[in-house]
C-alpha positions as CSV (number, residue, x, y, z in Angstrom):
1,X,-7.9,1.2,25.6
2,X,-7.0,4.4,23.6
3,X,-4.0,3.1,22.6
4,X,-5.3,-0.1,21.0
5,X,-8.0,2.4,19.3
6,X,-5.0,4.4,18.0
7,X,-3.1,1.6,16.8
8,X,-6.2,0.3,14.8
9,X,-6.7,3.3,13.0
10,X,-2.8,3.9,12.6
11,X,-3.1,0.4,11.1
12,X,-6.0,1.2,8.8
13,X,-4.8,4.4,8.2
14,X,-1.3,3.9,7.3
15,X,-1.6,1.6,3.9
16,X,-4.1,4.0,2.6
17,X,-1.4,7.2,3.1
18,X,1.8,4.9,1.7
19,X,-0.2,4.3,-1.8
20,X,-1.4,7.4,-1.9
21,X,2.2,8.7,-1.5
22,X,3.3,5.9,-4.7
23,X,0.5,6.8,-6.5
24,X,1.8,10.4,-6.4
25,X,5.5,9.7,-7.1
26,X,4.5,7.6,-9.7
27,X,2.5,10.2,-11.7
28,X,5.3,12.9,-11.0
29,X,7.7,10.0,-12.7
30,X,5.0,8.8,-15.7
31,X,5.2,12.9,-16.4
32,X,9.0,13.0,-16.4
33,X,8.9,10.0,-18.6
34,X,6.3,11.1,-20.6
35,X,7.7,14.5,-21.1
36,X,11.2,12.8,-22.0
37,X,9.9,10.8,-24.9
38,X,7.6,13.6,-26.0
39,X,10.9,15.9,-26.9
40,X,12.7,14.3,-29.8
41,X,9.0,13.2,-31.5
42,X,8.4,17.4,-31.4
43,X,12.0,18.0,-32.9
């Protein structure tokens, strides 16, 4: 019984970690990118 509890909120859980985890990479990225194209405008 536990174990089917556990893999219901492993299942629920889980998506909601992974894009949390994208949505981070992806902002570090946008600020690498945005930093990168903010250099020669400034020169």
């Amino acid at each position: 019984m536990k174990s089917r509890i556990l893999k219901a909120v492993i299942a629920i859980v889980a998506p909601l970690v992974i894009e949390f985890v994208v949505r981070k990479i992806s902002e570090k990225l946008d600020k690498k990118v945005d930093g990168d194209k903010q250099l020669p405008a400034s020169m």
